[in-house]
Backbone as a printed PyTorch tensor [residue, N CA C, xyz], in Angstrom:
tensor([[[  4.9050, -16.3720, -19.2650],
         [  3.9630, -16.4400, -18.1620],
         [  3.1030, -15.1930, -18.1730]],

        [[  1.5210, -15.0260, -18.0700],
         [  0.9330, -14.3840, -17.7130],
         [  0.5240, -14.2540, -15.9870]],

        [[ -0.1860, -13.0510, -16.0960],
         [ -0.8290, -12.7880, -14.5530],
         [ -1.8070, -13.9410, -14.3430]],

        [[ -2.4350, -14.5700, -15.3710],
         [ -4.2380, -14.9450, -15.1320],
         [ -2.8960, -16.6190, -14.5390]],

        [[ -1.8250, -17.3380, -15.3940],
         [ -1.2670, -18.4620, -15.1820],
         [ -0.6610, -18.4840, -13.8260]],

        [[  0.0110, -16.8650, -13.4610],
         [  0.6340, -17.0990, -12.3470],
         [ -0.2610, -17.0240, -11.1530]],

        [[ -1.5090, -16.4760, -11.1580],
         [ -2.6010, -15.8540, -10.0840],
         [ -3.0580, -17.7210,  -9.7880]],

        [[ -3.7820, -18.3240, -10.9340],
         [ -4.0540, -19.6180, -10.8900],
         [ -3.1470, -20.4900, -10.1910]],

        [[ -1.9660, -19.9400, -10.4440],
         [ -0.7110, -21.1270,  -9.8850],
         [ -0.1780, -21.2390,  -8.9350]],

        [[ -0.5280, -19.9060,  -8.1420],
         [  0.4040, -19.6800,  -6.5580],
         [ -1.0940, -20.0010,  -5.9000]],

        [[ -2.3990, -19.7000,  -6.0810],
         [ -3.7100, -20.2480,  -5.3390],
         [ -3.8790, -21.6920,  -5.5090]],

        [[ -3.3170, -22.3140,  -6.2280],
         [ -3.5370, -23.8970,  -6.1600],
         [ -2.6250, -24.6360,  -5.4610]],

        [[ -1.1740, -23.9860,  -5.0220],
         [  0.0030, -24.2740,  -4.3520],
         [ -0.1740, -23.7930,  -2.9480]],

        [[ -1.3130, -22.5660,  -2.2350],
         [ -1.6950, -22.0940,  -1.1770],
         [ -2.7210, -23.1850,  -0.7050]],

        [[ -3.7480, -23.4670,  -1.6770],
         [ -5.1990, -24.2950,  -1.0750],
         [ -3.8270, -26.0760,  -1.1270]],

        [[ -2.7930, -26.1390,  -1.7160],
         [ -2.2040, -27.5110,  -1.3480],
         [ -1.7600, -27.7530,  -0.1370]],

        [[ -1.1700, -26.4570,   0.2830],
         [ -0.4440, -26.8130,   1.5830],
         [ -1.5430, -26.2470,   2.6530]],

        [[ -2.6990, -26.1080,   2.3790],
         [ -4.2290, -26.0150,   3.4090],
         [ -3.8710, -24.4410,   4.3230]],

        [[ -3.4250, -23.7410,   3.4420],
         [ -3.2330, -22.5260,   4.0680],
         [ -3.8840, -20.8760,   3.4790]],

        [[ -4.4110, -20.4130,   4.3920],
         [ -5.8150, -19.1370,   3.9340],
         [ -4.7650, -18.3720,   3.1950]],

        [[ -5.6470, -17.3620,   2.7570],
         [ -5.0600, -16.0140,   2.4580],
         [ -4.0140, -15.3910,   3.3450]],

        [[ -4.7070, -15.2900,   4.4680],
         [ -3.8600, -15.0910,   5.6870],
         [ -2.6980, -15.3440,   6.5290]],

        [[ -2.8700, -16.7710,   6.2780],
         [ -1.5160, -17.4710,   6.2010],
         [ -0.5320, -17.1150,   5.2160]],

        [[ -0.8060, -17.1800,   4.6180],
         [  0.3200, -17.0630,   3.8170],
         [  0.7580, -15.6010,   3.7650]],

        [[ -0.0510, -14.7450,   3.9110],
         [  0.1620, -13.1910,   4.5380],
         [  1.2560, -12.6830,   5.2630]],

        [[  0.8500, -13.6820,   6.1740],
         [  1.6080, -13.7860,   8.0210],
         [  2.9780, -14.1470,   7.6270]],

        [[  2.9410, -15.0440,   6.4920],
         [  4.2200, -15.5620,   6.2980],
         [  5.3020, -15.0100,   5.4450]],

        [[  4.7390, -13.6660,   4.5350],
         [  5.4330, -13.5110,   3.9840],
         [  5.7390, -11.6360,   4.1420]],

        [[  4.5800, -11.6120,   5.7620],
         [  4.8040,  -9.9210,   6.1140],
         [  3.8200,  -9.0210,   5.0890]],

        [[  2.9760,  -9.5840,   4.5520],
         [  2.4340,  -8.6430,   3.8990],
         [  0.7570,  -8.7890,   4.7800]],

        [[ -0.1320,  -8.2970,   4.0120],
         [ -1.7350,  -7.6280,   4.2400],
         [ -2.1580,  -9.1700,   3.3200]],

        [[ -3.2350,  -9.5910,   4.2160],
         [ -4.3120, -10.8560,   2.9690],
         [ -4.2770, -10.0860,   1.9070]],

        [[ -4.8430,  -8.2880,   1.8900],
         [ -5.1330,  -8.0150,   0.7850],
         [ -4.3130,  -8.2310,  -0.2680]],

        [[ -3.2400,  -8.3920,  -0.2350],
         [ -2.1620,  -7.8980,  -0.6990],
         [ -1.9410,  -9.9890,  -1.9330]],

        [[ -2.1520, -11.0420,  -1.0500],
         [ -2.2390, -12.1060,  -1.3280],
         [ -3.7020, -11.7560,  -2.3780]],

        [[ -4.8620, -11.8340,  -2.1060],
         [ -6.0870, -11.2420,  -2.9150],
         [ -5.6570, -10.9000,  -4.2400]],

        [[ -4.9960,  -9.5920,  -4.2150],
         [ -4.7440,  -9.0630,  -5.2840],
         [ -3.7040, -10.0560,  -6.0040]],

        [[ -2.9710, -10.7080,  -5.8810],
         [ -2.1690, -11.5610,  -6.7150],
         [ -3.2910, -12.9970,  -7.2100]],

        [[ -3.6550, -13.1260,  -6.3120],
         [ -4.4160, -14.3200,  -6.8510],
         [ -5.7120, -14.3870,  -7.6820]],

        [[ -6.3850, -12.4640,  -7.7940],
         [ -6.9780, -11.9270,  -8.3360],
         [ -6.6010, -11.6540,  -9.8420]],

        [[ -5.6130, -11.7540, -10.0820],
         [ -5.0220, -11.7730, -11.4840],
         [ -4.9590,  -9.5600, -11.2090]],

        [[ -4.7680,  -8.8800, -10.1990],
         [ -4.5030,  -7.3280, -10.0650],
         [ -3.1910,  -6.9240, -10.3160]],

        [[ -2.3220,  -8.0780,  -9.9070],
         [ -1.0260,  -7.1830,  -9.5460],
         [ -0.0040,  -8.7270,  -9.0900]],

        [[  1.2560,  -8.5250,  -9.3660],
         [  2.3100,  -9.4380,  -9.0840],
         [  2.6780,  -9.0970,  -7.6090]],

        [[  3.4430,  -9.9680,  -6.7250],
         [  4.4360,  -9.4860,  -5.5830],
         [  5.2650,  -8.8920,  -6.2390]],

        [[  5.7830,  -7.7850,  -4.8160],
         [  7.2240,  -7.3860,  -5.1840],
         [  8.4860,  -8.0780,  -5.2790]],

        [[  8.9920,  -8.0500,  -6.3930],
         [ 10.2280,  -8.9700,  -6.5900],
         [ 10.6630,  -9.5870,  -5.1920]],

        [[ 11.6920,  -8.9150,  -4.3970],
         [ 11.9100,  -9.1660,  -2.9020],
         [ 11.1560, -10.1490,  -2.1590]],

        [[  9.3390, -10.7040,  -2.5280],
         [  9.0380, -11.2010,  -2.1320],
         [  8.7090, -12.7530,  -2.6380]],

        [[  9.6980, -12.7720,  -3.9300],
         [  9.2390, -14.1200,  -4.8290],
         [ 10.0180, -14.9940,  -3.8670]],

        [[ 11.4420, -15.0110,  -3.4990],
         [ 11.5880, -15.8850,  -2.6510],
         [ 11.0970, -16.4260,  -1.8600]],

        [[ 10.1940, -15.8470,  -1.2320],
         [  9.7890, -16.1730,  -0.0030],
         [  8.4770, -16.4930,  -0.0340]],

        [[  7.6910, -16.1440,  -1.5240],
         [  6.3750, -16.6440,  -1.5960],
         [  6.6100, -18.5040,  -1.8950]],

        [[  7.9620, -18.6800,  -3.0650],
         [  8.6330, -19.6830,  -3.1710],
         [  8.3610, -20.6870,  -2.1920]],

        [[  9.7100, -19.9930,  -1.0340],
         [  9.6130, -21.0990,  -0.2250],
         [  8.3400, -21.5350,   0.9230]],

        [[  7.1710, -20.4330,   1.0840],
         [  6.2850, -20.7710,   1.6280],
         [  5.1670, -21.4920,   0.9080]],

        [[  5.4360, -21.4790,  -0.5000],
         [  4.6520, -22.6230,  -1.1630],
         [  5.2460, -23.8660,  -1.6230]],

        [[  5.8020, -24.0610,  -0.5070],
         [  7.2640, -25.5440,  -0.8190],
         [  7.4460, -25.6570,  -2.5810]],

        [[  7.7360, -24.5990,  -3.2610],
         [  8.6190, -24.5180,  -4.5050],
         [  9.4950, -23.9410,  -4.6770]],

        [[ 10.1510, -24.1690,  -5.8710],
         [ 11.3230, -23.0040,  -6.2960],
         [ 10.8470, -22.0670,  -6.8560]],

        [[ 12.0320, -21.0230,  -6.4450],
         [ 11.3880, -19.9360,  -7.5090],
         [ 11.3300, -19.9160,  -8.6910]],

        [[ 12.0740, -21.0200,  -9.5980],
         [ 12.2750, -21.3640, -11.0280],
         [ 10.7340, -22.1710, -11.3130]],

        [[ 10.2310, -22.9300, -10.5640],
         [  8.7510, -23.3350, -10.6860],
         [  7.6850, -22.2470, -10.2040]],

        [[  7.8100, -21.4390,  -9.7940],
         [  7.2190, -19.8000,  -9.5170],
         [  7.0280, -19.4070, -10.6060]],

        [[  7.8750, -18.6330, -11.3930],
         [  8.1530, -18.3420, -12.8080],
         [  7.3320, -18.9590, -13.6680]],

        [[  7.6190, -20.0560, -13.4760],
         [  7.7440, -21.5470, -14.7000],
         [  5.8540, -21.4680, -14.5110]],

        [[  5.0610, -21.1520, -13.5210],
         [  4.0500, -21.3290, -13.0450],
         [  3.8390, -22.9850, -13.0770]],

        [[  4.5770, -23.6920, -12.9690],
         [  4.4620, -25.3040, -13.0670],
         [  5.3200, -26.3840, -12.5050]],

        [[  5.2150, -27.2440, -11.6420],
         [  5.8370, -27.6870, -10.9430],
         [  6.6620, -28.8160, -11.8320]],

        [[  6.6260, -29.1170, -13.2170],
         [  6.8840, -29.8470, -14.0300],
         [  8.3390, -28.8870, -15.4360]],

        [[  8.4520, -27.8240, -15.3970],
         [  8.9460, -27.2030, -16.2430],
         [  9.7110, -26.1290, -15.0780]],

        [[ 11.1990, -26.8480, -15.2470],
         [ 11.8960, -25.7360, -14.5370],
         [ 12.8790, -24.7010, -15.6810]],

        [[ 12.8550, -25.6960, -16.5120],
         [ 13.3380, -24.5790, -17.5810],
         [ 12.6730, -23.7850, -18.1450]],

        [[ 13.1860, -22.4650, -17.6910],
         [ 12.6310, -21.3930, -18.0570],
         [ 13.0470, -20.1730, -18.7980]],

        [[ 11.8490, -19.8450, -19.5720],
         [ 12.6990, -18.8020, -20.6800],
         [ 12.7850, -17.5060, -20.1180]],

        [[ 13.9860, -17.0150, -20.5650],
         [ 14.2760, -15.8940, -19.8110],
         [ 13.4990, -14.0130, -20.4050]],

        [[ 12.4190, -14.7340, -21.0430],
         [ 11.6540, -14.0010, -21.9920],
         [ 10.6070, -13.7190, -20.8660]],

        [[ 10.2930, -14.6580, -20.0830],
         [  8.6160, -14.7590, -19.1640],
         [  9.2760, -14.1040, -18.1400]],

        [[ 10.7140, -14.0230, -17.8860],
         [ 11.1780, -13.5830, -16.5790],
         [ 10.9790, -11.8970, -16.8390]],

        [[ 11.5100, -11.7410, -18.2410],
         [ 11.2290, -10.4500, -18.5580],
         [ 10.2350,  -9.9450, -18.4920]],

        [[  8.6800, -10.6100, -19.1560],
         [  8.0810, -10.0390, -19.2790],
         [  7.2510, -10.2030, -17.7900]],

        [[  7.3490, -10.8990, -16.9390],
         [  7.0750, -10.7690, -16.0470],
         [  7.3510,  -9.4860, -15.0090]],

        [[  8.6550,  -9.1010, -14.8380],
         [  9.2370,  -8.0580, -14.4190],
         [  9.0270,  -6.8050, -15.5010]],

        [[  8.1760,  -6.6980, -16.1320],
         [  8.0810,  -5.8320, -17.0220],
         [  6.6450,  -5.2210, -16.7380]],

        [[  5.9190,  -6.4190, -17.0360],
         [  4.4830,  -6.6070, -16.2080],
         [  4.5090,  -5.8400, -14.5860]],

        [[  5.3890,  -6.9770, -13.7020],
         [  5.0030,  -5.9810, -12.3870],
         [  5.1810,  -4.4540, -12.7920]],

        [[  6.1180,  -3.8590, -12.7420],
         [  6.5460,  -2.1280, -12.8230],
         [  6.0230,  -1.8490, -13.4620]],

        [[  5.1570,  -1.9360, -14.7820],
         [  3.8350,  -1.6120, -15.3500],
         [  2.7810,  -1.4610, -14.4300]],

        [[  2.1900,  -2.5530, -13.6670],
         [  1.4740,  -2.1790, -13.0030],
         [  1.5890,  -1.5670, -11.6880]],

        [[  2.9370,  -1.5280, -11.0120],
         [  3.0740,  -0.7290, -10.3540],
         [  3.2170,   0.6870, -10.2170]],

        [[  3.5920,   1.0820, -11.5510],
         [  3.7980,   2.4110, -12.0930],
         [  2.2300,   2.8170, -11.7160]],

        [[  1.5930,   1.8890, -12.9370],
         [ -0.4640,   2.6680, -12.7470],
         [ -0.9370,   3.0610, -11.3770]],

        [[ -0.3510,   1.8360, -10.4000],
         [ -1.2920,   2.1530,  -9.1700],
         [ -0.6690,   3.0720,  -8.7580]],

        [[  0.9950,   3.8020,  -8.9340],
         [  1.5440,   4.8000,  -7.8390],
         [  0.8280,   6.1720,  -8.7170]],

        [[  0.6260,   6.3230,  -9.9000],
         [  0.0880,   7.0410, -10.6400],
         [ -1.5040,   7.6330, -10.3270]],

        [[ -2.2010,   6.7130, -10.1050],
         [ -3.4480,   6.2320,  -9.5970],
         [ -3.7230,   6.9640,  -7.8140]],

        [[ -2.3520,   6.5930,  -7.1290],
         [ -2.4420,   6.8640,  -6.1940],
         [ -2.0520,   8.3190,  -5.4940]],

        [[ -0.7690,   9.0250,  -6.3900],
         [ -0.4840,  10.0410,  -6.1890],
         [ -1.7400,  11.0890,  -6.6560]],

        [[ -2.6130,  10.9940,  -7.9660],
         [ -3.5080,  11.6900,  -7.8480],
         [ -4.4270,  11.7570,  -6.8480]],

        [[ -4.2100,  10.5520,  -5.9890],
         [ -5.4250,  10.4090,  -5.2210],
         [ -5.1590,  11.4880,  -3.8600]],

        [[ -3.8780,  11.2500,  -3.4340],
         [ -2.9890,  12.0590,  -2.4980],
         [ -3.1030,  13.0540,  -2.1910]],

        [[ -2.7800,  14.0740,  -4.1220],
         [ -3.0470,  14.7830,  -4.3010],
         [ -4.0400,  15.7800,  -4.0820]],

        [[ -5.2060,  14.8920,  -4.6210],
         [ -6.6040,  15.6990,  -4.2250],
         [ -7.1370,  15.3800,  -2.6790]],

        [[ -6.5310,  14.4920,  -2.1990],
         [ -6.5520,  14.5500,  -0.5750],
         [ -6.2760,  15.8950,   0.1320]],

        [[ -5.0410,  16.3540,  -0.5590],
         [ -4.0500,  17.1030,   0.7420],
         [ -4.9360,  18.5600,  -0.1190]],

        [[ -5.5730,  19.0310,  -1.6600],
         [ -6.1110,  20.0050,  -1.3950],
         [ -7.3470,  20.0200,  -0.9640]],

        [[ -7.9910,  19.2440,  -1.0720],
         [ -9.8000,  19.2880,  -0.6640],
         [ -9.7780,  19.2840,   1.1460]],

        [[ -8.3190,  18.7760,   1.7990],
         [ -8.6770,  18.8610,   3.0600],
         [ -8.0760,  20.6220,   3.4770]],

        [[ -7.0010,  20.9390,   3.2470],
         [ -6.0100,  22.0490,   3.2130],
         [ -6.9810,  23.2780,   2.9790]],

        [[ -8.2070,  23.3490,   2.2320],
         [ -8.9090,  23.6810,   2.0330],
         [ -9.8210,  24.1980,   2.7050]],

        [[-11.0160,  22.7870,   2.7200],
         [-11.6680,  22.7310,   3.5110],
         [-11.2550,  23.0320,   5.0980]],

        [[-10.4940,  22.1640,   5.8790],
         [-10.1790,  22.7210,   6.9860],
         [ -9.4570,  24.5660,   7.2740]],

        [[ -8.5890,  24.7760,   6.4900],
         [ -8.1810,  26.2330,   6.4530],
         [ -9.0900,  27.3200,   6.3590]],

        [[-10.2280,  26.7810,   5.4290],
         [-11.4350,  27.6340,   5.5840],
         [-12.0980,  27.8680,   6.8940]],

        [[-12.3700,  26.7110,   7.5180],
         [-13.2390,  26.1900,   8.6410],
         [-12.6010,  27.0860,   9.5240]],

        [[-11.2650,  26.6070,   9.7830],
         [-10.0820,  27.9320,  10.6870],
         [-10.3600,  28.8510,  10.4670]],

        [[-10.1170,  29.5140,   9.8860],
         [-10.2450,  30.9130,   9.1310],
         [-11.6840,  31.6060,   9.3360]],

        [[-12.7440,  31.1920,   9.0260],
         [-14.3130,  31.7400,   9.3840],
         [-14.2600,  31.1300,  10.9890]],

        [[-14.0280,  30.3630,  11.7440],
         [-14.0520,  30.2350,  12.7060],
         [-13.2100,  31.6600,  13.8350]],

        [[-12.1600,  32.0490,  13.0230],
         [-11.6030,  32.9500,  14.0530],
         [-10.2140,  32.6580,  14.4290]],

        [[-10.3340,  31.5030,  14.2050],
         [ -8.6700,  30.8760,  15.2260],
         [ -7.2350,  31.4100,  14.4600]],

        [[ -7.5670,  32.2370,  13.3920],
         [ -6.3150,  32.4530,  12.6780],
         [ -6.4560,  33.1510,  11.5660]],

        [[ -5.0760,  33.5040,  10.6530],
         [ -5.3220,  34.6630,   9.8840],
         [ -5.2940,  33.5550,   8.4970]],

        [[ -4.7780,  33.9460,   7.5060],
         [ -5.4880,  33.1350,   6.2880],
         [ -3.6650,  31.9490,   6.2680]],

        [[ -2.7700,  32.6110,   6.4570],
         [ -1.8540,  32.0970,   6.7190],
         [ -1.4150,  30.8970,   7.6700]],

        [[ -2.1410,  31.4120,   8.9030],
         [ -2.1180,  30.1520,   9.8110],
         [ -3.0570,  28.8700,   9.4330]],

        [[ -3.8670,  29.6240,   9.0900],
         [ -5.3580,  29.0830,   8.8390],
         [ -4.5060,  27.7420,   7.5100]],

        [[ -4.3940,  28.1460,   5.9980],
         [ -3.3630,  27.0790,   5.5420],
         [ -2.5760,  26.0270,   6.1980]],

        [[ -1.8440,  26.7750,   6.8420],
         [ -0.9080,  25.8700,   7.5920],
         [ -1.2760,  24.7530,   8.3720]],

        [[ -2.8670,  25.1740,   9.4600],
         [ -3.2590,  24.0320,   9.8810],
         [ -4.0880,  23.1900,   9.1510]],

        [[ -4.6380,  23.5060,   7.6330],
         [ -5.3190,  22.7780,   7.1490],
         [ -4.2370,  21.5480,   6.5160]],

        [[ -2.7220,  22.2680,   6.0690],
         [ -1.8350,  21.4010,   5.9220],
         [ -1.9180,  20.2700,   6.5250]],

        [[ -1.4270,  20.6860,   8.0160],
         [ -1.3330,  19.6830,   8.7970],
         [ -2.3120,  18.5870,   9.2480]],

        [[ -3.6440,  18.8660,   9.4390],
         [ -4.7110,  18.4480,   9.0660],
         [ -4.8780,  17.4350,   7.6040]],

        [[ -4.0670,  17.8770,   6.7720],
         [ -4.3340,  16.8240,   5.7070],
         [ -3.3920,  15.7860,   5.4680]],

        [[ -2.0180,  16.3450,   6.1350],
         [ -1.0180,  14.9740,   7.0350],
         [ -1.8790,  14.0620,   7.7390]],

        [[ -2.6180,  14.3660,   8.6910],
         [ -3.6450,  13.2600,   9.2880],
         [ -4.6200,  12.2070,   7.7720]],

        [[ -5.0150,  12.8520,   7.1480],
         [ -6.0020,  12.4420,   6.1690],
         [ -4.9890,  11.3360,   5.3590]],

        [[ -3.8130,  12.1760,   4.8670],
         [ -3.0970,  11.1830,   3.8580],
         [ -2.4830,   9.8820,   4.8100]],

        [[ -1.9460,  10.5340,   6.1540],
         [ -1.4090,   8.9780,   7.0130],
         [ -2.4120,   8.1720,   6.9680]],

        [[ -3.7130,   8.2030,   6.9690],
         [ -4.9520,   7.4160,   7.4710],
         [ -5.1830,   6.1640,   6.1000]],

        [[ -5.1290,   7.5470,   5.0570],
         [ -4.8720,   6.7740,   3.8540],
         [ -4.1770,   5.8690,   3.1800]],

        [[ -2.5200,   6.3400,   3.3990],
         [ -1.6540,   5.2910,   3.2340],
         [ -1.8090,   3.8980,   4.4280]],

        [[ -2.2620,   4.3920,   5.3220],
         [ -2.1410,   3.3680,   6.6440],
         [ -2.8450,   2.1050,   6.0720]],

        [[ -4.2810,   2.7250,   5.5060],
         [ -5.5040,   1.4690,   5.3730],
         [ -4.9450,   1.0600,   3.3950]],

        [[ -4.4390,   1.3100,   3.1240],
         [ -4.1090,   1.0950,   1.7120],
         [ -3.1160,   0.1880,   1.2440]],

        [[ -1.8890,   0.5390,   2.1700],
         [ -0.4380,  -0.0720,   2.3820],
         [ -0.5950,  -1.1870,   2.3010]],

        [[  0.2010,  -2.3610,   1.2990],
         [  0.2870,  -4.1470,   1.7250],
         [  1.1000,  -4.4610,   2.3730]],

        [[  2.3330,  -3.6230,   2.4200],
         [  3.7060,  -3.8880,   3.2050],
         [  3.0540,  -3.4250,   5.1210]],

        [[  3.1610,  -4.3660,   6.0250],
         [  3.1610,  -4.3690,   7.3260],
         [  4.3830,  -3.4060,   7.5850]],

        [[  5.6220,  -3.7970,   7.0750],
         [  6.3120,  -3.0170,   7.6620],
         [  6.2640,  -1.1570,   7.1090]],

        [[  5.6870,  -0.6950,   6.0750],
         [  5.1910,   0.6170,   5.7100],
         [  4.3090,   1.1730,   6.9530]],

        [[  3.3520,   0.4890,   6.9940],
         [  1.7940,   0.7690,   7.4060],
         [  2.3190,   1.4770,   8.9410]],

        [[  3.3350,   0.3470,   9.5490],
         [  3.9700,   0.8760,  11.0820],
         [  4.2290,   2.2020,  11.0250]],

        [[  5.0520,   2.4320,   9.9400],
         [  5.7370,   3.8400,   9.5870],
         [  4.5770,   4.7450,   9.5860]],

        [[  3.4530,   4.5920,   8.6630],
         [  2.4750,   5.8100,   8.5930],
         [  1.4500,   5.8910,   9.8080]],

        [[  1.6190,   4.8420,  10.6480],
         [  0.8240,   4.7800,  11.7300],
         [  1.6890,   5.7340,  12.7330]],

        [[  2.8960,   5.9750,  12.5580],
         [  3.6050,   6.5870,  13.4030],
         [  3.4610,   8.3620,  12.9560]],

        [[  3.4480,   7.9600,  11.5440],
         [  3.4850,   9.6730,  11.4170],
         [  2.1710,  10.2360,  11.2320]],

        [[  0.9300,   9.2190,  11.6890],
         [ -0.2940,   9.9110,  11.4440],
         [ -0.3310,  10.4150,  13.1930]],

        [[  0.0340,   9.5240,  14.2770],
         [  0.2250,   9.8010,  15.5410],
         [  1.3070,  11.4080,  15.7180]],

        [[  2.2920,  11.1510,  15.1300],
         [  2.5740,  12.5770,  15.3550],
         [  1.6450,  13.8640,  14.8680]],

        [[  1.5570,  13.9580,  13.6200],
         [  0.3660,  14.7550,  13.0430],
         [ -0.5370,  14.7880,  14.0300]],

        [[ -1.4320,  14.1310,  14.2500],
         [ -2.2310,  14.0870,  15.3320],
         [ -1.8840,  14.8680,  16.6930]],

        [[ -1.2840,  14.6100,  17.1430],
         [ -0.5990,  15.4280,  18.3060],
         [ -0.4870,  16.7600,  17.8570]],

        [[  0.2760,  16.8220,  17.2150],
         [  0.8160,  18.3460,  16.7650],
         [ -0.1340,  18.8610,  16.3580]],

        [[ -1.7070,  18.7340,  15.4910],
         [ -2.9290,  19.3740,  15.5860],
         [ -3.3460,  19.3720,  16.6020]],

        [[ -3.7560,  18.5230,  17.7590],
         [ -4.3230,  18.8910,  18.8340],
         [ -3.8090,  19.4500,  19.7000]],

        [[ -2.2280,  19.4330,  19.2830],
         [ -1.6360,  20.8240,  20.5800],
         [ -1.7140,  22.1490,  19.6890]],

        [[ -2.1640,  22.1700,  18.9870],
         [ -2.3220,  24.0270,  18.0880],
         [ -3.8140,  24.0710,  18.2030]],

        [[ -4.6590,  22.8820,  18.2680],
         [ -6.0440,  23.3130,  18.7110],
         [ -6.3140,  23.9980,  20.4300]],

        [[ -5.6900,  23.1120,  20.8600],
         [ -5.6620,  22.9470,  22.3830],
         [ -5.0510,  24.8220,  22.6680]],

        [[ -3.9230,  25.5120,  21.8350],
         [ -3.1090,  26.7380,  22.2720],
         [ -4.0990,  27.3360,  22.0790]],

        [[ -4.5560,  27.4620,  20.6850],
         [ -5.5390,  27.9860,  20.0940],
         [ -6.4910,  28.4810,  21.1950]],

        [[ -7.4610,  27.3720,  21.0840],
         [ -8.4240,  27.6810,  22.5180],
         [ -8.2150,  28.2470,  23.3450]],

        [[ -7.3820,  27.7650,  24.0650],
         [ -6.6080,  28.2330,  25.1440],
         [ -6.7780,  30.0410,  25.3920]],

        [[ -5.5780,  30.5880,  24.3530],
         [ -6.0490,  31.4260,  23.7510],
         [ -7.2730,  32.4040,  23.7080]],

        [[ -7.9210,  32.0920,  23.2390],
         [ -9.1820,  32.6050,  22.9860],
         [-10.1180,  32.5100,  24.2570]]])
């Protein structure tokens, strides 16, 4: 099985049972985007979720695989290379993504620590520290709008809200302060 057979095969089993992107989203806890990208020929589900893409496209998961509702025997070669395939491409995008992270947390850490720092509010030390924290806001925002998993996205929505707080109560002392 390829991506281009399986992308073709779970979108013709979605438009059968008359259900959007979305639907089937809703149903299986993930982001449309997240449906998109599979049916885009981008990227496989996460294992964890073949069951359940399965049973929301009234098939088995052996006709999942099989990409065919006619061939349940299946070689245990496509299973491989299938699962070989996803973590390939999951590897690229976390690869892809940690650089991205990366140059998030210095271009903001940076930039904001500077801003602190010529502003007055602190010495070069503090000044870091809140650009840190400041770039906790940037990366939650990031993972938030990026994330396919619903149940992740909750998580970074929570720790971009703390971040948040905790900069505006060191802005708020700050001032204060001064």
């Amino acid at each position: 099985m390829n991506i281009e057979q399986f992308s073709v095969y779970i979108t013709e089993k979605r438009k059968e049972r008359n259900m959007t992107q979305k639907d089937l989203a809703e149903k299986l806890n993930v982001t449309p985007k997240a449906v998109s990208r599979w049916e885009r020929s981008i990227g496989y589900p996460d294992i964890e979720n073949f069951e359940a893409l399965a049973s929301a496209l009234g098939i088995t998961v052996l006709n999942l695989f099989a990409c065919s509702d006619t061939h349940i025997n299946i070689d245990t070669d496509d299973i491989m290379t299938l699962v070989h395939d996803s973590v390939e491409i999951d590897r690229k995008n976390n690869r892809i993504q940690e650089k991205t992270v990366s140059g998030i947390i210095v271009a903001v850490t940076l930039l904001i620590g500077f801003l602190f720092y010529v502003g007055g509010f602190g010495n070069i030390g503090g000044s870091v520290f809140f650009g840190l924290l400041s770039s906790g806001i940037v990366v939650s925002l990031f993972y938030l709008f990026s994330e396919e998993d619903v149940r992740n996205r909750k998580i970074y929505g929570c720790i971009l809200a703390a971040f948040t707080v905790i900069v505006i109560g060191i802005l708020l002392f700050v001032l204060c302060i001064q």
